[in-house]
C-alpha positions in Angstrom: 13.0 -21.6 37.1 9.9 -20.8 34.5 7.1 -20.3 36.3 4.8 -18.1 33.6 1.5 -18.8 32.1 2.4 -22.2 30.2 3.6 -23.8 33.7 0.7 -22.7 35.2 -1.8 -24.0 32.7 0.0 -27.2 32.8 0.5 -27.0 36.6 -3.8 -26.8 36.7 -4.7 -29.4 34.0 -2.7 -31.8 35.5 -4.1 -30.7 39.3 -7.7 -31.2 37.7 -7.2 -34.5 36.8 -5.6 -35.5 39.8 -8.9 -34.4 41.6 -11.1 -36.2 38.6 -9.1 -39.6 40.1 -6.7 -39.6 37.1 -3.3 -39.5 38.1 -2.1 -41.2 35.3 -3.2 -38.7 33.2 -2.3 -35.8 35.5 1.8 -37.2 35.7 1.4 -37.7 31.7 0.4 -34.2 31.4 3.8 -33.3 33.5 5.9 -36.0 31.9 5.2 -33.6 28.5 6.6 -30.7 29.7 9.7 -29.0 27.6 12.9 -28.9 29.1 12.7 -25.4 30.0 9.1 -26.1 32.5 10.5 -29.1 33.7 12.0 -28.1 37.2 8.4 -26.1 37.8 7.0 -29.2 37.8 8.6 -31.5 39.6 7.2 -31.3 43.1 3.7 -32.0 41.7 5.1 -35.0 39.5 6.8 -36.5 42.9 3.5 -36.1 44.5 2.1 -38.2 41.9 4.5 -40.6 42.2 4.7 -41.2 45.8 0.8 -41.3 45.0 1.2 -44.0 42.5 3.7 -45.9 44.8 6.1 -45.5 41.9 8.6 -43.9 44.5 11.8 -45.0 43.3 10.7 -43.1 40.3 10.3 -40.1 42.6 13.4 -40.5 44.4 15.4 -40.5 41.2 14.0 -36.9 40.9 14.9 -35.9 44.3 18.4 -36.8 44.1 18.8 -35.3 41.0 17.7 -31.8 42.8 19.9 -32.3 45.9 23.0 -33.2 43.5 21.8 -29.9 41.9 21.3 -28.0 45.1 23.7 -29.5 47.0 23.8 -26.4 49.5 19.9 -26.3 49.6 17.8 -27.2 52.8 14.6 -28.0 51.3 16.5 -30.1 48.4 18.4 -32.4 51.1 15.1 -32.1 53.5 12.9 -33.6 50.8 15.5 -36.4 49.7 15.9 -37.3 53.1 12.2 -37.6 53.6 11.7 -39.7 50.5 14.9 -42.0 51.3 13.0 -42.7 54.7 9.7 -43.7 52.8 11.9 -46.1 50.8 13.7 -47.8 53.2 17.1 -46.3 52.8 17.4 -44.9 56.5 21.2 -44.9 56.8 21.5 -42.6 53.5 18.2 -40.9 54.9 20.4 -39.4 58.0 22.9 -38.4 55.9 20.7 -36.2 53.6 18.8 -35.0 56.6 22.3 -34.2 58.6 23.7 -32.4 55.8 20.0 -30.0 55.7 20.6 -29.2 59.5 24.5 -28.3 58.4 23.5 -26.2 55.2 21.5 -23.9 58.2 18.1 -25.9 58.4 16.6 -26.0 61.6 13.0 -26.8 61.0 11.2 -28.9 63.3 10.2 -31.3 60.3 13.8 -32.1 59.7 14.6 -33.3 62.8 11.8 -35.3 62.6 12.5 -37.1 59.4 16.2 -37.6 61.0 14.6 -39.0 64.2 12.4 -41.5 62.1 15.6 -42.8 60.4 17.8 -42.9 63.4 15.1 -45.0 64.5 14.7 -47.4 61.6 18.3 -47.9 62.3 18.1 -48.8 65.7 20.0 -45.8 66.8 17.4 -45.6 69.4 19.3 -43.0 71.7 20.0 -40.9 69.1 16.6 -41.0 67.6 15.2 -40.1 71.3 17.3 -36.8 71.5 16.1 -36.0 67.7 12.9 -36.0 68.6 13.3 -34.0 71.4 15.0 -31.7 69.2 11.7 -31.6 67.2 9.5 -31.1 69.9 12.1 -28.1 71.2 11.4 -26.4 68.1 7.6 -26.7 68.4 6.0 -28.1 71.2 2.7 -29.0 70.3 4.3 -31.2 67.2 1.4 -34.4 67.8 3.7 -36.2 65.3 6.8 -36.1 67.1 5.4 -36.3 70.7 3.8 -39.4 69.3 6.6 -41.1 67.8 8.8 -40.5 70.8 6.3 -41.9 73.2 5.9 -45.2 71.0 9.5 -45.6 71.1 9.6 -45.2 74.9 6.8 -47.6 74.9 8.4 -50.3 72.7 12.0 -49.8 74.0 10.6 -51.8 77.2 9.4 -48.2 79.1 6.6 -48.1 81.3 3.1 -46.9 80.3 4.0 -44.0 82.9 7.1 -43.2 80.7 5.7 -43.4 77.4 3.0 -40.9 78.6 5.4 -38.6 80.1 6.2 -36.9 76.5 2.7 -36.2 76.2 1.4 -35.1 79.7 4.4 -32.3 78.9 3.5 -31.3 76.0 -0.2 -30.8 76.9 0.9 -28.7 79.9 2.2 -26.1 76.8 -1.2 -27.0 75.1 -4.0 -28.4 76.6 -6.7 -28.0 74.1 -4.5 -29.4 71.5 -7.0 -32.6 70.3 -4.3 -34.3 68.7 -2.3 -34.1 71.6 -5.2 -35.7 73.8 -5.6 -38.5 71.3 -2.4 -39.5 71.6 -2.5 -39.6 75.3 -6.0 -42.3 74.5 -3.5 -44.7 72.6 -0.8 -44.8 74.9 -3.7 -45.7 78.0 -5.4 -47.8 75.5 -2.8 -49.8 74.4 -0.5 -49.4 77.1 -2.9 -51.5 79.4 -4.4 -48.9 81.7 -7.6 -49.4 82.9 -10.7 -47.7 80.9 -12.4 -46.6 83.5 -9.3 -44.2 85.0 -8.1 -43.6 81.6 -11.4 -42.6 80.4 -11.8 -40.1 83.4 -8.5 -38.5 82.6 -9.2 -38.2 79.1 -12.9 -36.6 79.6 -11.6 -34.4 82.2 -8.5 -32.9 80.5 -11.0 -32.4 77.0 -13.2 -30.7 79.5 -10.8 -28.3 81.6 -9.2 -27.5 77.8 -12.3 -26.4 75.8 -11.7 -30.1 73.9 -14.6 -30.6 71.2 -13.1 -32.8 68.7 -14.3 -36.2 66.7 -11.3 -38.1 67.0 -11.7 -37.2 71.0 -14.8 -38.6 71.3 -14.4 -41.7 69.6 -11.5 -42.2 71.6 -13.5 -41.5 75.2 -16.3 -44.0 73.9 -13.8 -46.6 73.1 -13.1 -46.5 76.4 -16.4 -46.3 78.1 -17.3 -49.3 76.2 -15.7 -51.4 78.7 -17.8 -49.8 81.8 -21.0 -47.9 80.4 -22.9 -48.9 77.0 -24.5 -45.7 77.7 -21.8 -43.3 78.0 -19.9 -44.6 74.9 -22.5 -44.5 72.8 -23.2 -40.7 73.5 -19.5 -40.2 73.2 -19.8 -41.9 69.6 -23.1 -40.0 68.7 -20.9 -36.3 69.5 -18.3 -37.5 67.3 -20.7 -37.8 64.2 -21.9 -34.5 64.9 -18.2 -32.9 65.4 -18.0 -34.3 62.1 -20.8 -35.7 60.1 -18.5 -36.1 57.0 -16.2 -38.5 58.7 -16.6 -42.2 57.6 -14.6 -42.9 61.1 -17.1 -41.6 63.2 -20.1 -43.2 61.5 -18.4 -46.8 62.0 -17.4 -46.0 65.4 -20.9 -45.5 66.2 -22.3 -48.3 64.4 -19.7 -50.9 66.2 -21.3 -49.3 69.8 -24.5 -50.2 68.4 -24.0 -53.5 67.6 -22.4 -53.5 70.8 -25.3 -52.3 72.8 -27.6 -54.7 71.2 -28.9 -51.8 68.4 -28.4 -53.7 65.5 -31.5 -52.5 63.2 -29.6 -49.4 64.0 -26.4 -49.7 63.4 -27.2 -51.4 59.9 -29.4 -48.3 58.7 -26.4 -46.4 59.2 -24.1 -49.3 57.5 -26.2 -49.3 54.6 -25.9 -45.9 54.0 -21.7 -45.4 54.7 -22.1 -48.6 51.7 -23.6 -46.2 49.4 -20.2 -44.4 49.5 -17.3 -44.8 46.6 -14.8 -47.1 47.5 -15.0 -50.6 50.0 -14.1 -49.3 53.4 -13.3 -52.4 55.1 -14.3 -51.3 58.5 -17.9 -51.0 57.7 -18.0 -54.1 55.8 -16.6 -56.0 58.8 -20.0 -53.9 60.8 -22.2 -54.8 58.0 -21.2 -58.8 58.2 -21.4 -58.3 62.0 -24.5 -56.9 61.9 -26.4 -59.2 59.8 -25.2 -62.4 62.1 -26.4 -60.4 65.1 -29.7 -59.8 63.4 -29.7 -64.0 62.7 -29.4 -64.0 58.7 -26.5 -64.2 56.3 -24.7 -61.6 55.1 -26.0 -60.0 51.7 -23.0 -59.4 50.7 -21.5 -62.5 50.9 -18.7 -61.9 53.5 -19.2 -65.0 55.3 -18.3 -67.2 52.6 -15.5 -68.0 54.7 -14.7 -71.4 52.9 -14.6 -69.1 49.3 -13.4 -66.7 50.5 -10.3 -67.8 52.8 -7.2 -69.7 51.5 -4.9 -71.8 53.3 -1.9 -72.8 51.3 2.0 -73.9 51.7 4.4 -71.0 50.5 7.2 -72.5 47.8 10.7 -72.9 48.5 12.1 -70.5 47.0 15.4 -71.0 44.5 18.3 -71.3 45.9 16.8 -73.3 48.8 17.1 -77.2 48.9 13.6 -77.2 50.5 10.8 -75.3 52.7 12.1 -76.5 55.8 15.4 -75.0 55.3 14.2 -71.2 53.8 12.0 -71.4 56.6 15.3 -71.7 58.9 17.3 -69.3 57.3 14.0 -66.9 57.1 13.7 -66.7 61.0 17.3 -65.8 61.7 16.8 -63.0 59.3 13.4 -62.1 60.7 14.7 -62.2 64.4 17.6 -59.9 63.6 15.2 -57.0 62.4 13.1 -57.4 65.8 14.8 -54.6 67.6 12.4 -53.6 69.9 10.9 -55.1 73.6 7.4 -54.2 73.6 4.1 -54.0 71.0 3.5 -51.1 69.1 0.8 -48.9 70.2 -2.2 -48.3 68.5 -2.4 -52.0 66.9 -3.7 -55.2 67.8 -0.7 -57.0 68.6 -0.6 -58.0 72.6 2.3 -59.4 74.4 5.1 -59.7 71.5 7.2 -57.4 68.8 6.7 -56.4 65.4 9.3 -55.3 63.2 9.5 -51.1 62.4 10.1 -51.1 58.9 8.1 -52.7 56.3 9.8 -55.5 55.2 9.7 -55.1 51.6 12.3 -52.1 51.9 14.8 -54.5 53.7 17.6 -55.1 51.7 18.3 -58.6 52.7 18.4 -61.6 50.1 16.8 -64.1 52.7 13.9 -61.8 53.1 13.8 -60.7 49.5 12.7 -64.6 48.5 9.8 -64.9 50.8 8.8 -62.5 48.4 9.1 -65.2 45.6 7.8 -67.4 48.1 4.2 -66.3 48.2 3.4 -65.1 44.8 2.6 -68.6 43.4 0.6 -69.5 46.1 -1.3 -65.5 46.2 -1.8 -65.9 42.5 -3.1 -69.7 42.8 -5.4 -68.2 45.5 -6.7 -65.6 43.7 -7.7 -67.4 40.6 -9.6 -70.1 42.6 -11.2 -66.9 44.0 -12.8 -66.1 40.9 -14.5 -62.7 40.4 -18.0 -62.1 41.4 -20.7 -59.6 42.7 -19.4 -59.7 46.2 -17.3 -56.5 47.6 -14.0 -59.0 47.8 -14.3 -61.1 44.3 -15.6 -57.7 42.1 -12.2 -56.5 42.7 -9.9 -59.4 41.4 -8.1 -59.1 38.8 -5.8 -61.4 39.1 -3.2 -59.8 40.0 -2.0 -57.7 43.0 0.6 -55.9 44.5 2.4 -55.6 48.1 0.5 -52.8 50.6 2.7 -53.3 53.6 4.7 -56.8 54.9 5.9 -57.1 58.7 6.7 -60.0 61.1 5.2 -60.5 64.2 7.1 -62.4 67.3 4.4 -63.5 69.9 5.6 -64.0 73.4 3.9 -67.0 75.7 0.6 -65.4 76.7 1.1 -63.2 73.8 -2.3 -62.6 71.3 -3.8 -60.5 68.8 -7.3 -59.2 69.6 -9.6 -59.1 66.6 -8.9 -56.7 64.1 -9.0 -55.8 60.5 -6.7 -54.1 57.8 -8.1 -51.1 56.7 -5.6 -50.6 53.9 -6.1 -53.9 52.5 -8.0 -56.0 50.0 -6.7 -59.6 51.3 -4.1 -59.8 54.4 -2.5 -62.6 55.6 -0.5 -65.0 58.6 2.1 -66.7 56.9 3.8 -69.2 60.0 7.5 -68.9 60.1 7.4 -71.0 63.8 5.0 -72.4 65.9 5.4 -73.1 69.7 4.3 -76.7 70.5 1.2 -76.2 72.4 -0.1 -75.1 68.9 -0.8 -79.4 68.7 -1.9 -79.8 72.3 -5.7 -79.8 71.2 -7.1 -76.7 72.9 -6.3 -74.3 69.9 -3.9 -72.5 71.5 -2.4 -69.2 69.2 -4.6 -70.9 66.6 -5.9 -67.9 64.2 -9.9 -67.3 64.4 -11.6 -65.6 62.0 -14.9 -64.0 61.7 -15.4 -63.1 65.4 -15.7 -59.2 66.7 -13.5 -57.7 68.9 -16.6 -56.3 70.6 -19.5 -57.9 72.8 -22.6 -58.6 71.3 -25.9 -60.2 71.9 -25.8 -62.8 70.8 -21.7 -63.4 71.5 -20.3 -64.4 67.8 -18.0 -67.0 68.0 -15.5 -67.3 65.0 -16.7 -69.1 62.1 -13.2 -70.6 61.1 -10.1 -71.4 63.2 -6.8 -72.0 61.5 -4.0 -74.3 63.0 -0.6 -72.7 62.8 2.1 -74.6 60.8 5.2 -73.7 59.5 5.3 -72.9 55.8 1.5 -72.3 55.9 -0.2 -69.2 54.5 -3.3 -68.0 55.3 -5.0 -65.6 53.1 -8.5 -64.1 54.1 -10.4 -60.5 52.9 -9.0 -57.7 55.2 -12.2 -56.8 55.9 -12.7 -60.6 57.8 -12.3 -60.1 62.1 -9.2 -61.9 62.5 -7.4 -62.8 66.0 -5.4 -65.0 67.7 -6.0 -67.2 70.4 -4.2 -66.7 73.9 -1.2 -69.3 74.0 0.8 -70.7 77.1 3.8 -72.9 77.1 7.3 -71.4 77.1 8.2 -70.8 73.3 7.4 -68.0 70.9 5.4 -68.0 67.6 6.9 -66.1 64.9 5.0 -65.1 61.5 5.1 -63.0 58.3 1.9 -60.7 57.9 1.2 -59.0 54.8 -1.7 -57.0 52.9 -2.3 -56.8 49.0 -4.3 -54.9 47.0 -5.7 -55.5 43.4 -4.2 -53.9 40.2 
């Protein structure tokens, strides 16, 4: 492989303009190599790639090095990993069984084989691959994590999801990530603040703990018992790390919450001044401003501008909606393989599907696909394009960031939440229980209203009734929950973000 001064210099301009923002012009710069630099360059140009989400582009350069390589670890590591990020988990196990038979033993690999044992469903299998991965290195936060969400959503107890965890602390109990995993699975696994918070503070303490993400998780819990304990949880965590967007927010929300709003916006106003729309403070800033009794200057609660309701087409092939909608749930139902929510998201009571449905290969799920983009595209051009942080950012057109289905359980809920990787999200209704129509708003979508207390208490500023065939499309940066529902049938829905190109 040439690796001398011309693949260098390319190897840097191309590295410098990926830092400048241009990654366009950084894989151009690659693209021109000459036959002879070309393999040199390749892991950089799948970098970009993936970066560009033009990975099918990226895998068609991994599986040209593992046909190649075919004895090569790293080769068949790295096309398994990439086959994994694309959806193709059955062909991912292959690639990552045949790097563990060419002599690879890294913890890593077991890891990507794990992940697509359990994209398969092969959930016992997956379970001793992880424990193969955590073997290898103890400590490994990803894999210890991974294995106790599995646990978790198999239908295991909160006791038995954290038992990966405690063990691996015992190995290494100053290992933050480790403790911040043990705050999610308490967290969202139900147990209650005040014990979990005590735990949490008291293993940090006993391991020499000082970390941000720590913190914030320790004030998240205090919230619920002491205003005054989580906030100085949430002030340590901005000085751990006063660089950290995270920790700023995480501070301002337990301002708001503690009734310091002139406060909390100072700091919003400032994290604003920063490239980019982080959604999380915008969703602050909007609080913030209806705390403090005025509108939001940015606009944000323009809910009836800014949120779309529409009716999804029938896609061809389909005589009408009521029958895609049909055939859509038994494809949905079948790729709900797990028992319990996912920890770490908002999702109470109910299952969401693993794998982001736009890498299942399945023709019925394909045409929701078709199904939305008229109705996204008629959205967005009633939508306009303004000064406002969602309408400066519309083009026109978009792409997918993520799509997953959500199957609520009677007393099954979301608390409110936003999409922090999203421009515009969604609730597309697949099918609604009954007491949707009894009047009382039951599983009826709310918008607007923060998952926190304040003072003032916010109440949402627009409900949506569930229908089936009805898509919902609000900014992700818009609180967005769902309202407890009774009865004895499940709601089923279609969730999706977008972002502008």
């Amino acid at each position: 492989m040439n690796t001398g001064p011309a693949v260098q210099m390319r190897l840097q301009r191309a590295q410098a303009l990926a830092h400048q923002g241009d990654l366009t012009g950084a894989l151009a710069v690659l693209e021109q190599a000459p036959p002879n630099e070309r393999i040199a360059v390749q892991t950089l140009q799948v970098d970009l790639l993936k970066a560009l989400d033009r990975k099918e582009e990226a895998l068609a350069i991994r599986r040209e090095q593992a046909a190649l390589a075919p004895r090569s670890v790293v080769a068949q590591h790295n096309l398994a990993s990439l086959l994994g990020d694309t959806g193709r988990n059955a062909e991912a196990v292959e690639a990552a069984r045949r790097a563990l038979a060419n002599g690879g033993d890294a913890p890593e690999t077991w890891l990507v084989l794990a992940r697509a044992l359990s994209a398969c469903s092969r959930h016992d299998e997956a379970v001793d691959a992880y424990g193969q991965a955590i073997k290898r290195r103890p400590p490994y936060s990803d894999a210890v994590r991974e294995l106790a969400q599995l646990i978790w959503m198999r239908g295991g107890t909160r006791e038995a999801a954290t038992a990966p965890v405690l063990k691996a602390l015992k190995g290494a109990p100053g290992d933050a990530e480790l403790l911040t995993c043990l705050a999610v699975v308490l967290l969202y696994g139900g147990a209650d603040p005040r014990e979990a918070w005590d735990e949490l503070t008291r293993r940090a303490r006993e391991g020499g703990v000082r970390a941000a993400t720590v913190e914030v998780a320790a004030s998240k819990f205090a919230v619920k018992f002491d205003m005054g304990v989580a906030l100085d949880h949430a002030r340590a965590a901005t000085q751990l790390e006063p660089g950290v967007i995270e920790s700023w927010a995480n501070l301002a929300e337990t301002l708001i919450a503690s009734g310091a709003a002139d406060e909390a916006l100072e700091i919003l106003r400032q994290l604003l001044a920063a490239p980019g729309a982080d959604q999380k403070v915008l969703a602050l800033h909007a609080t913030a401003s209806r705390v403090k009794g005025g509108g939001d200057p940015l606009g944000l609660d323009d809910i009836s501008g800014l949120v779309g309701a529409l009716t999804i087409d029938a896609p061809p092939g389909w005589k009408d909606l009521p029958a895609y909608l049909a055939d859509l749930k038994t494809a949905l139902l079948v790729q709900h393989a797990y028992e319990n929510h996912p920890l770490g998201q908002s999702l109470r009571h109910g299952t969401q599907t693993p794998v982001d449905l736009t890498l299942v290969d399945d023709p019925v799920i394909r045409a929701f696909f078709v199904a939305i983009d008229g109705p996204i595209r008629r959205h967005l051009a009633q939508l306009g394009q303004g000064a406002d942080p969602v309408r400066s950012r519309n083009t026109g057109d978009y792409r997918l960031n993520g799509c997953w289905s959500v199957r609520l359980a009677p007393g099954g809920f979301h608390e409110h939440h936003i999409h922090p990787k999203g421009w515009y999200s969604s609730a597309c209704y697949i099918e609604t229980p009954p007491v949707v129509d009894a009047g009382g708003r039951e599983g009826w979508l709310a918008l607007a209203q923060p998952p926190f207390p304040t003072s003032p208490p916010l109440e949402p500023l627009r409900y949506e009734k569930p229908e089936p065939g009805k898509l919902v499309l609000f900014p992700s940066c818009l609180w967005h929950g769902t309202v407890p529902f009774g009865g004895d049938q499940p709601r089923l829905t279609v969730a999706f973000d977008i972002v502008p190109v």
